[in-house]
C-alpha positions as CSV (number, residue, x, y, z in Angstrom):
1,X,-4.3,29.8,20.0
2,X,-6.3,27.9,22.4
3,X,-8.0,28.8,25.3
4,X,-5.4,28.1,28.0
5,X,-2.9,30.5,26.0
6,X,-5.0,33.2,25.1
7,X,-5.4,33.1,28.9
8,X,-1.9,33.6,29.9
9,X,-1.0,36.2,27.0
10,X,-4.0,37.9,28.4
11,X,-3.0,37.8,32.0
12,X,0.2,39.3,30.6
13,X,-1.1,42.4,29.6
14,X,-3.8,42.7,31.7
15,X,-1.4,42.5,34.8
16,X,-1.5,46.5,36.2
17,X,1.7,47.6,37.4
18,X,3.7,46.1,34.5
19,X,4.9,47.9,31.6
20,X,5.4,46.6,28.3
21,X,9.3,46.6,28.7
22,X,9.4,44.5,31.7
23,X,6.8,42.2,29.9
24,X,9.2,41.8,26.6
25,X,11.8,41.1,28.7
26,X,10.1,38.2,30.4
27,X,9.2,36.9,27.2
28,X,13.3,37.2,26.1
29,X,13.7,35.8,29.6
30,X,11.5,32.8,29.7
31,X,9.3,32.4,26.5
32,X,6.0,32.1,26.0
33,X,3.6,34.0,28.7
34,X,2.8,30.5,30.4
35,X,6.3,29.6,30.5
36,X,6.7,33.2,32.4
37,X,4.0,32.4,34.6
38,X,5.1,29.1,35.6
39,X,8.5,30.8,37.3
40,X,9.0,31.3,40.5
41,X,9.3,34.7,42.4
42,X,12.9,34.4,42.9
43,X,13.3,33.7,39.1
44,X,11.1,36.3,38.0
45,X,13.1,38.9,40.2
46,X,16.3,38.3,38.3
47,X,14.1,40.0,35.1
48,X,11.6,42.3,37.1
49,X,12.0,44.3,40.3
50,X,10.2,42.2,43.5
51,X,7.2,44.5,43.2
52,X,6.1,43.3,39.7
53,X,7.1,40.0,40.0
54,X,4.7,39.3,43.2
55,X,1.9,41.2,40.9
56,X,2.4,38.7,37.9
57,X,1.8,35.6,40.6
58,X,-1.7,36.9,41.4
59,X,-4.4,36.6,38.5
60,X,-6.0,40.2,37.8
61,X,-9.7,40.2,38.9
62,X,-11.2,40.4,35.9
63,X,-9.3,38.1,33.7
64,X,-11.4,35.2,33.5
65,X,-14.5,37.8,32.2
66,X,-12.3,39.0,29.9
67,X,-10.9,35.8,28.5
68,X,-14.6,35.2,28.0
69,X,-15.8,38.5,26.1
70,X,-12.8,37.6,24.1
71,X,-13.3,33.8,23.2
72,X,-16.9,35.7,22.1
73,X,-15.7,38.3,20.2
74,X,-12.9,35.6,18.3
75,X,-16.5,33.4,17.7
76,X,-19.0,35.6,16.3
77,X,-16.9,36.1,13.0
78,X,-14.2,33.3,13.2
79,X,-13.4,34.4,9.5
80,X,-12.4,37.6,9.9
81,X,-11.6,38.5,13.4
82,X,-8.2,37.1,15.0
83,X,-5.3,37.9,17.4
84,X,-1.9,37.9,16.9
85,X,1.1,38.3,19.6
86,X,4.5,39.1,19.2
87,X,5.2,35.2,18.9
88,X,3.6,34.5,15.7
89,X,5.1,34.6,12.5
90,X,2.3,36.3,10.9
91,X,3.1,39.3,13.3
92,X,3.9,42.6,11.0
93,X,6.9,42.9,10.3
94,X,7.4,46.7,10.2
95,X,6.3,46.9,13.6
96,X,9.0,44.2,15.0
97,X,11.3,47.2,14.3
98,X,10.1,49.6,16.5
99,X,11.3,50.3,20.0
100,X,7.5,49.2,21.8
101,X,6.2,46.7,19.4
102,X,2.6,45.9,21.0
103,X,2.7,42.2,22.4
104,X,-0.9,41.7,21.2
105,X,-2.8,42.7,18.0
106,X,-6.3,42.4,17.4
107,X,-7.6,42.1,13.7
108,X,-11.1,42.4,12.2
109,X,-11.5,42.5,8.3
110,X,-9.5,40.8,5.6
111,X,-6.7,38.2,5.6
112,X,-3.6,39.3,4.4
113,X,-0.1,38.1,3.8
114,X,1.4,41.3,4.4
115,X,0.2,44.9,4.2
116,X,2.9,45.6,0.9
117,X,2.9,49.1,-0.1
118,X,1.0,52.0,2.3
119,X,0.8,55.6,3.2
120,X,-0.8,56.6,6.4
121,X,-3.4,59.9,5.8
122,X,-4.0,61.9,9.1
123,X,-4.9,65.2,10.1
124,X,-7.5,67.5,12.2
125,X,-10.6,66.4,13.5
126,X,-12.2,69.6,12.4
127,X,-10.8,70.0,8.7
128,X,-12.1,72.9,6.6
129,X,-14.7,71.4,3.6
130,X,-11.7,71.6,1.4
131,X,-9.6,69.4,4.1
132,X,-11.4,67.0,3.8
133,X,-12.3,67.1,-0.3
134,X,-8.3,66.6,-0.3
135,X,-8.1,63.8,2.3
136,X,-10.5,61.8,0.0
137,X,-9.2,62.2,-3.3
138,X,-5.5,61.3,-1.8
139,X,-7.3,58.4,-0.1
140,X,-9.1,57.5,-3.2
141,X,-5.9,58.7,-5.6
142,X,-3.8,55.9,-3.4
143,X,-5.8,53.4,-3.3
144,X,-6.5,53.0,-7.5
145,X,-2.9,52.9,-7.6
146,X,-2.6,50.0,-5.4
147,X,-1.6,51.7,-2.2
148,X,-3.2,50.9,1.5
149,X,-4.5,53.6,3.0
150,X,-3.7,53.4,6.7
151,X,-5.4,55.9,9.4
152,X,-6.9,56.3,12.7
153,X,-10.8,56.1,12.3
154,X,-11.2,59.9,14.2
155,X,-13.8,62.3,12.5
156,X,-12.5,64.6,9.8
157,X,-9.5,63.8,7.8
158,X,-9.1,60.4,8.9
159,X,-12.7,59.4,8.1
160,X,-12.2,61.1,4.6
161,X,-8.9,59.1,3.9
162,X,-10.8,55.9,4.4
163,X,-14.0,56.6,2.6
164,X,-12.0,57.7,-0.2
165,X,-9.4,54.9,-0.2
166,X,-12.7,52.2,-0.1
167,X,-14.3,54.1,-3.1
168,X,-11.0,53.8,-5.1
169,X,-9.7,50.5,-4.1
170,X,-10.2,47.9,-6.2
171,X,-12.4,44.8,-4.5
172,X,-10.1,42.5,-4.6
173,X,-7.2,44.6,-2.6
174,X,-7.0,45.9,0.8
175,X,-8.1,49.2,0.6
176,X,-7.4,50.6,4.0
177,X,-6.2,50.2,7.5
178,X,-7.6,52.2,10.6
179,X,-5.5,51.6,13.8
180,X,-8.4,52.6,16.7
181,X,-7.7,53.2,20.2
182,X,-10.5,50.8,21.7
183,X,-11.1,47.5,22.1
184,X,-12.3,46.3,18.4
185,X,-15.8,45.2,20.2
186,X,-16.6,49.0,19.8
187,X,-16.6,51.5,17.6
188,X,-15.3,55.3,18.3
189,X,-16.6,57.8,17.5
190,X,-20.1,56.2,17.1
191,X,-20.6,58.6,14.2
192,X,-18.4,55.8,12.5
193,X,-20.3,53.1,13.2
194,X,-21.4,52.8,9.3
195,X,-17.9,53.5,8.6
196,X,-16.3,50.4,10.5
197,X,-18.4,47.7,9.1
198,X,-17.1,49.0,5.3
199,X,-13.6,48.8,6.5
200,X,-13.7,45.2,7.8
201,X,-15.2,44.5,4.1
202,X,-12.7,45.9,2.2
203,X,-9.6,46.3,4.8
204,X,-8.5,45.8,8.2
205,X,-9.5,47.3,12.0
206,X,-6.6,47.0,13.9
207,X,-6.0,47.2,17.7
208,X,-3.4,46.8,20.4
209,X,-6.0,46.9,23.2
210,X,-8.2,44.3,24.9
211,X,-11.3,43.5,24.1
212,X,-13.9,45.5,26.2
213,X,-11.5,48.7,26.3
214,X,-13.5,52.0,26.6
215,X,-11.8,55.2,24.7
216,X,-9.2,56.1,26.9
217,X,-7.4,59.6,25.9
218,X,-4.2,58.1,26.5
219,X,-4.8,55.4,24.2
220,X,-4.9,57.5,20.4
221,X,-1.4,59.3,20.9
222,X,-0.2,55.8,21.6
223,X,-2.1,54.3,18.4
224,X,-0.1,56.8,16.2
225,X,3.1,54.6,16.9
226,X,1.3,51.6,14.9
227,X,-0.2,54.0,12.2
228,X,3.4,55.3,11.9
229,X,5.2,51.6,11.5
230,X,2.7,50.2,9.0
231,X,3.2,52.7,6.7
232,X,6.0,53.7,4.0
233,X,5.2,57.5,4.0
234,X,2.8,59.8,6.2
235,X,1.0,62.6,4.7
236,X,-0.6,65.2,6.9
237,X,-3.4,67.2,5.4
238,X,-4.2,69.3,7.5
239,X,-3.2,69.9,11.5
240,X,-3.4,72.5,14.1
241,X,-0.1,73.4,15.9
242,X,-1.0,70.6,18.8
243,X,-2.5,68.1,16.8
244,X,-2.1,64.7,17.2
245,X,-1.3,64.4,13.7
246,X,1.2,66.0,14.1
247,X,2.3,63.2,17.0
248,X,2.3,60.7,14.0
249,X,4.4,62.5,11.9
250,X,6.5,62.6,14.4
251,X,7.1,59.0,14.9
252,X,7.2,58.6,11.0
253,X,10.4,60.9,11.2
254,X,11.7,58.4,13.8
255,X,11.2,55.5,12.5
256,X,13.0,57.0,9.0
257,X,9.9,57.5,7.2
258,X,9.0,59.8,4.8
259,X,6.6,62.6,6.1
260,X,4.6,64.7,3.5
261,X,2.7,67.7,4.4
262,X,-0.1,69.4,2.1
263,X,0.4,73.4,2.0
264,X,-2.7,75.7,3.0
265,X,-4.3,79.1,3.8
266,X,-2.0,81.2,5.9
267,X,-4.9,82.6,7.6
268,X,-6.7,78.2,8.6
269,X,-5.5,77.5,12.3
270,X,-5.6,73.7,10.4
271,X,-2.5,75.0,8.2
272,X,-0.4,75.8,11.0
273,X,0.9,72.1,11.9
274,X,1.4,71.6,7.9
275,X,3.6,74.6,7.7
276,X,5.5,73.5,10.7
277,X,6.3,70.2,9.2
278,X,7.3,72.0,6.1
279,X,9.6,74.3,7.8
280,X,11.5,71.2,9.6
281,X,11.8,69.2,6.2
282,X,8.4,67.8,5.3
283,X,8.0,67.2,2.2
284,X,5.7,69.2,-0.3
285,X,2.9,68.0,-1.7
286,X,0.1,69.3,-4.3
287,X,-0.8,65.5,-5.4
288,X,-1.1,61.7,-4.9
289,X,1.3,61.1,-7.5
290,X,3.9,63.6,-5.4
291,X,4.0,61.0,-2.6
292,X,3.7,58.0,-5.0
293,X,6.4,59.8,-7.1
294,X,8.4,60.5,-4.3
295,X,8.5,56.9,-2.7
296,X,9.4,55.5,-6.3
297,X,6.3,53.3,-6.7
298,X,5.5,54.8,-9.8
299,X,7.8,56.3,-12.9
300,X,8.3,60.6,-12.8
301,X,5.4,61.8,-15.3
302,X,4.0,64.9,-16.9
303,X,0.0,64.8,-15.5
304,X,-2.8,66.3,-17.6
305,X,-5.2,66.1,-14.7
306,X,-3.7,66.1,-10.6
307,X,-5.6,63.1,-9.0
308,X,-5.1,64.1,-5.5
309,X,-4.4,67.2,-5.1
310,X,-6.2,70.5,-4.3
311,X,-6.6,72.3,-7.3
312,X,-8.6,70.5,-10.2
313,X,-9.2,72.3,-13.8
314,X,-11.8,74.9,-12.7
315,X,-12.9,76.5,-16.0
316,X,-13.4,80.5,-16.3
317,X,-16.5,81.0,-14.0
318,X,-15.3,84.9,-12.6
319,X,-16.9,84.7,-9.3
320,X,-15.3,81.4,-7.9
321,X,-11.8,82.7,-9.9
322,X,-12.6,85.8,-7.5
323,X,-12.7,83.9,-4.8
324,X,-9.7,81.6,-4.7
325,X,-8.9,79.4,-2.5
326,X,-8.5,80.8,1.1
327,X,-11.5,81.7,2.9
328,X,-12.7,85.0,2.4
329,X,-15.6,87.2,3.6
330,X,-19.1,88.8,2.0
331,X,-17.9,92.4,2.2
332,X,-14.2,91.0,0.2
333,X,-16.1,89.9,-2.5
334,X,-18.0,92.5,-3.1
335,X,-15.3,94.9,-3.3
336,X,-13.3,92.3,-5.7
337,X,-15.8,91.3,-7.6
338,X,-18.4,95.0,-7.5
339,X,-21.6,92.4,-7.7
340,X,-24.6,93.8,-5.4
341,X,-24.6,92.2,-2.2
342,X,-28.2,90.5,-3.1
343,X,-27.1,88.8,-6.2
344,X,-23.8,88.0,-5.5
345,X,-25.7,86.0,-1.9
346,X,-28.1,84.5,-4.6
347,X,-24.9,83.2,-6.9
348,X,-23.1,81.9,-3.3
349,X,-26.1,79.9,-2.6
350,X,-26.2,78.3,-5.7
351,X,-22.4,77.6,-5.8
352,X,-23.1,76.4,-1.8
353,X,-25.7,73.6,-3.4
354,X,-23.9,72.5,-5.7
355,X,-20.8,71.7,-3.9
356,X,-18.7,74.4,-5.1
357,X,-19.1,76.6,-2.2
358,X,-18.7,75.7,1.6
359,X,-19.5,78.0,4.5
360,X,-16.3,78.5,7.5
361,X,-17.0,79.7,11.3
362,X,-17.3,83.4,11.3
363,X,-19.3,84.0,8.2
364,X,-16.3,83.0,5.7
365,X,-16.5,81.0,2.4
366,X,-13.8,79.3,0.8
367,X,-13.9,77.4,-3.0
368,X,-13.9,73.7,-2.9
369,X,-12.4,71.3,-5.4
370,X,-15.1,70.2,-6.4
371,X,-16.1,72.8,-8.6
């Protein structure tokens, strides 16, 4: 779009006071944002109460420093970075079925035609080790068969879903999505900063919000919406009882998506959301090729090895076959397993460095799939 229109879709949205209702329905009204701005106050009444249309006839403050920081951020990578409003024809389709379909869309990454098949991976911010060994090989499972791995960019689960859908992807596909709830001229958390750049290389940064938008806490429950649409199937791994995830599979259910939840320890506050979902009709998953089974992108199979799932071949080591898979304490596994304290803290730390072994708040341990 040139500049002149970018201006008045920007003016649009940046116009405080107006919510995105009232704006679709001057744009069912009238057309095109400069058509809309081009009407009088009496005409824009007959779509807007007086109050909001006498706030659309005065330019925001800002809006001409935004427009730039925007023609800016559009130039440095004129490749890869682009908007899209709800006019274009290359706006997602999935999302043009929701009820609050954003009117822009900012995109950094890889051209696509359309985003085809995807699952969206969420979860806690603060995953157990073996949360987030699962959200990676799900990620990683998905994406070598072909599937889009779409999520939020937050730490823990998220961050896992993408690494491990980049890692499994093949180059030439779109390996994953992350929906973020900032302008895409920043990155948050910064801790992902490394992160971002590999998903504009192999996938897509997606956001709703202007250019030069700070994190907002407002702004990620209302991301989950887009994570929701873009996706044929939601899996949580893990969630507390008030997670956000849990906000996402919401909207899933909503929209009539499919929303899979990964069983855990009864005793991991990040199990609780899971079991919820499961008790109001989640679906069960061990597995990537669960979901993949379940959506009917790939034939019913007898598996030799579970790709995604939590619980590998592990061999016949005693101590880790002691342990299991919910955390446990010191003092439980020397009265399961009778080895002095000493050795058996010697055999943990070996376990630990190898990657077999992770350490929980409040002196637990807990067996990881990677052993």
């Amino acid at each position: 779009m040139d500049r002149a229109e970018l201006a008045a879709w920007l003016r649009l949205v940046l116009t405080d006071g107006l919510g995105d209702n009232e704006r679709r329905k001057l744009l069912a009204a009238f057309g095109l944002p400069q058509a809309i701005l081009e009407q009088s106050q009496a005409a824009l009444e007959q779509v807007v109460p007086a109050a909001r249309a006498r706030l659309l006839l005065k330019e925001p403050a800002d809006l001409q420093q935004r427009l730039e920081a925007t023609l800016e951020w559009l130039a440095a990578s004129p490749g890869t970075r682009r908007i899209v409003t709800l006019a274009d024809a290359g706006y997602p389709a999935a999302l043009l079925q929701t009820e609050d379909p954003p009117l822009m869309l900012y995109m950094a990454g890889r051209a696509h035609e359309s985003l085809g098949r995807a699952v969206a991976i969420v979860g806690s911010r603060n995953p157990t080790p073996q949360g987030r060994e699962n959200a990676k090989r799900f990620g990683h499972a998905f994406a070598e068969a072909g599937v889009t791995v779409v999520s939020g960019l937050a730490l823990g689960i998220d961050g896992a879903a993408h690494e491990g859908a980049i890692e499994g992807a093949a180059p030439d596909l779109l390996a994953t999505v992350a929906v973020v709830g900032t302008g895409l001229d920043r990155v948050y958390p910064r801790q992902h900063h490394a992160l971002a750049h590999r998903i504009a290389e192999r996938g897509l940064l997606v956001s709703e919000y202007p250019i030069g938008t700070p994190p907002i806490g407002d702004n990620f429950p209302r991301r989950n919406r887009i994570i929701a649409a873009l996706s044929q199937g939601t899996l949580v791994v893990e969630a507390a009882l008030k997670s956000g995830s849990l906000i996402t599979a919401r909207l899933a259910a909503e929209q009539g998506k499919d929303v899979f939840a990964v069983p855990g320890s009864i005793h991991s506050p990040q199990s609780r959301g899971c079991h919820q979902l499961l008790r109001q009709g989640a679906k069960l998953v061990e597995s990537a090729q669960d979901v993949l089974e379940d959506l009917r992108w790939v034939p019913a199979s007898t598996r030799a090895q579970d790709e995604g799932g939590a619980e590998p071949a592990e061999g016949d080591d005693a101590l880790l076959a002691a342990m299991g898979y919910e955390p446990v304490s010191l003092d439980a596994l020397i009265a399961r397993t009778g080895i002095p304290a000493p050795t058996l803290q010697a055999q943990l730390l070996e376990l630990e460095l190898a990657g077999h072994v992770a350490r929980l708040p409040g002196g637990l341990l807990q067996r990881t799939a990677a052993a």
